[in-house]
N, C-alpha and C positions, 0 to 999 in steps of 0.2 A: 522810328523803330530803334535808333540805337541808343536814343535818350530813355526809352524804353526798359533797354538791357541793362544802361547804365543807372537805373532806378532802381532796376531789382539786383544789381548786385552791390549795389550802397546797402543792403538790409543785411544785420548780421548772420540771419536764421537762413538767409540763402546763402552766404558763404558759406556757413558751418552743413548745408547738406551738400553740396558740392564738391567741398574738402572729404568730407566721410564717405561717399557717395562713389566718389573716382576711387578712392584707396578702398574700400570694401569691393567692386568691378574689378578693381588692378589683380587684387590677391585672388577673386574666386577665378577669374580666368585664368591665373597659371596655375592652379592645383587643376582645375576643372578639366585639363588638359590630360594630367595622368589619368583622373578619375574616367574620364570616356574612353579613352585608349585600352584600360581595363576592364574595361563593358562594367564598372559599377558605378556610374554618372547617377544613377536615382537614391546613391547614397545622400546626396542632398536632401531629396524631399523626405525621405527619410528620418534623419537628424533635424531638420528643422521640424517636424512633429515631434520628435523628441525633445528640444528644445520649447517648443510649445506648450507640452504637457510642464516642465519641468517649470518654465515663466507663471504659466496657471498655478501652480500645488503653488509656489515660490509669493506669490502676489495675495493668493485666498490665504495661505498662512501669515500674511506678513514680513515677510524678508525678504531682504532685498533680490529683485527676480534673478538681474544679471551675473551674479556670486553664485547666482545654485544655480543656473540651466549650464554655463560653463563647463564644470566639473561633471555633470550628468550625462553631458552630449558626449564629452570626452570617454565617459566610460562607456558608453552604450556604440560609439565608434569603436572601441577595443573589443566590445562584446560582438559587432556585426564582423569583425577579424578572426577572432577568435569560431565564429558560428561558420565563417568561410570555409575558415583551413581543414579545420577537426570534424565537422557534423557532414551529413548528407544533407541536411537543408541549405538548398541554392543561397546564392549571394541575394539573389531578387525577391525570395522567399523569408529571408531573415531579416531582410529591409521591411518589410509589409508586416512582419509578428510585431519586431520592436516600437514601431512606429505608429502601429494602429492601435498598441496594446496603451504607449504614452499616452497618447491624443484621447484615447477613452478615459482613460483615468483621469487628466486635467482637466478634463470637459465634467468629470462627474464629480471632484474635488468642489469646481467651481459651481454647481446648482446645489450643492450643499453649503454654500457660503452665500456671500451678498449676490452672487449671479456676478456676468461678466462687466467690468469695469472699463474704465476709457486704457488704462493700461494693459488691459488683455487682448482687448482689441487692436489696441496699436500694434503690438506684437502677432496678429494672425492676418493683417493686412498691411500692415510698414504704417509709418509716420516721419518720412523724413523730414519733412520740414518742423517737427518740433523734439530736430536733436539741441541737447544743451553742449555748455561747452565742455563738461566732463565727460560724454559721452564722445566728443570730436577727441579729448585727448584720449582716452580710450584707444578706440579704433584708430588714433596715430600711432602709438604706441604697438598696439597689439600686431596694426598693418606693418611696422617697420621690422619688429621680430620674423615674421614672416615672409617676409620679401628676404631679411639675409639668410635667413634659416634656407629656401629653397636657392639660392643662388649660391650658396655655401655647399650645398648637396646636392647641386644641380645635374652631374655625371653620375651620381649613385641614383637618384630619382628617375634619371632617362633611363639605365640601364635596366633597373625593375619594373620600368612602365612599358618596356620592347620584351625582353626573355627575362621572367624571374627564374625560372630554370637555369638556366645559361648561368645566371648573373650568381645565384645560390654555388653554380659549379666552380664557379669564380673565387669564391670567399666572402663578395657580398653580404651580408646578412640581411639578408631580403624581407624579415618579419621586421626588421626595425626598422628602414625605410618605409616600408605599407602604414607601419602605427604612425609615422612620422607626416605623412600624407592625409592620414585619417584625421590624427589629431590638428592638424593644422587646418583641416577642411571643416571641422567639428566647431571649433574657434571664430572661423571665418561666418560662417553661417547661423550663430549666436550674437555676432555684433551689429551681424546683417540685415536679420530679423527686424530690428527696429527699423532699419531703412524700408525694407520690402515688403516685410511679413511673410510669417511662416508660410502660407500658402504658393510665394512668390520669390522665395530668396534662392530654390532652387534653379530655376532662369539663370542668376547671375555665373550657375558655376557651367550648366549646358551648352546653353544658347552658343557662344564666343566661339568654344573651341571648337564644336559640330560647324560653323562658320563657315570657321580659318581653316578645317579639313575640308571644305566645297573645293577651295583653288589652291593650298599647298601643302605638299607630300614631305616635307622633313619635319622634324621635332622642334628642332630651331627655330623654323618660319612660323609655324604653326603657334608653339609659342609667344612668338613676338607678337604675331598678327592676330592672337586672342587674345592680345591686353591690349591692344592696339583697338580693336572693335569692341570690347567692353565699353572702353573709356568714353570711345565716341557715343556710342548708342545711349549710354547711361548720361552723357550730356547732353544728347539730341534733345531724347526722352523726360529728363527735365525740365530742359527750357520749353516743351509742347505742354506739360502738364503747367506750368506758369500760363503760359500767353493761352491755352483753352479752358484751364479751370480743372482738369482731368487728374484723377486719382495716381501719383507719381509713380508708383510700385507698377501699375497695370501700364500705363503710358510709356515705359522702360523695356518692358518685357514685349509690348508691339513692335517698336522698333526696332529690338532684336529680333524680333517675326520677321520682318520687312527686308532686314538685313542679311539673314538666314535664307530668304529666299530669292533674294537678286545673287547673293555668289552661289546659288545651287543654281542658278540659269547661267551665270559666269563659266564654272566647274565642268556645267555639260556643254558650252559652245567649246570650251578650251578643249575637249576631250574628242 
């Protein structure tokens, strides 16, 4: 078994999903954290239809996907802020216009073109295993911004993820924290796609932190112990999608099932 292990990770295409793999889990679970705490966790699935539509238009027209879903997701994350603060239509409600409205139009760009391509597909179901190495430095890069950005604003992010009232009364400026959340959740869930696919890359931001709240009650623990069970389950989840053959994006998000449900049996013997 361990000559095994040491076989597949002598092959570069399984270092490079591993490397991207843990740093794409690292970062959605600590935003993923504010996001559920603010009851808007399904902004996820959200943006990544957004991002879906935008890969499709991006792919059928010829340019490069990743440059255009980027900046798209990013603004359609200001637009579901913006539809929060200001409008009467719900948070949950403006997640489901923007989202179903993208995903229709990419879906109907693309039957107006050659139909769907191995590249559209990899993007609505992951394809970790055939990231390059521009896409590893990518998500190196794009992950290490993100990790200082929220560790840098890591007391104005908790303060607005507990009382944005409070925190507004404070001096805070709480609409530029939320964008800062948004867009970095927006970022995160665009580079992720390729690992998980759009259908799947929501998992990585939910799962963890819904967890790490089964068994602990502060911001801190909670935090730590959602990057903590990211990392693991998304390397479980790998190595089982290797050694059974199993589709890596789905074989991930079981194990976060699994794990989801032993600390909610945890949570209630502790209680």
């Amino acid at each position: 078994m361990s000559q095994l292990f040491m076989d597949f990770f002598a092959l570069d295409f399984i270092q490079r999903a591993f490397i991207g793999g843990i740093l794409v889990s690292l970062c959605s679970a600590l935003l993923g954290v504010s996001l559920v705490l603010k009851r808007y966790s399904m902004i996820g699935d959200g943006l990544s239809h957004v991002g879906f539509g935008a890969l499709a238009i991006a792919t059928a027209v010829g340019m490069t996907p990743i440059y255009i879903a980027i900046p798209v997701v990013v603004i359609a994350a200001f637009l579901l802020l913006r539809i929060r603060d200001t409008s009467k239509i719900k948070g949950d409600a403006a997640i489901a216009i923007i989202s179903t409205s993208a995903l229709a139009l990419g879906v109907t760009i693309i039957s107006f073109s050659s139909g769907a391509n191995t590249d559209v597909y990899n993007y609505m179901f992951g394809s970790i295993l055939a990231m390059s190495e521009t896409d590893i430095l990518m998500v190196l890069i794009i992950s290490v911004i993100v990790l200082m950005l929220y560790i840098f604003f890591y007391s104005k992010i908790f303060a607005v993820t507990f009382d944005e009232k409070f925190s507004r009364a404070t001096g805070i400026k709480t609409e530029i924290y939320n964008m800062l959340i948004a867009v970095l959740s927006a970022i995160i869930i665009v580079i992720g796609m390729k690992m998980m696919g759009a259908m799947l890359i929501s998992s990585l931001i939910i799962f963890p932190s819904l967890t790490a709240m089964r068994v602990f009650n502060t911001f801190k623990r909670v935090v730590i112990s959602s990057a903590i069970i990211s990392v693991v389950c998304f390397s479980i989840g790998m190595i089982a999608s290797l050694l059974l053959n199993t589709p890596a994006g789905a074989s991930i998000v079981i194990v976060n099932m699994i794990t989801f449900l032993i600390f909610f049996v945890i949570g209630k013997v502790k209680s």
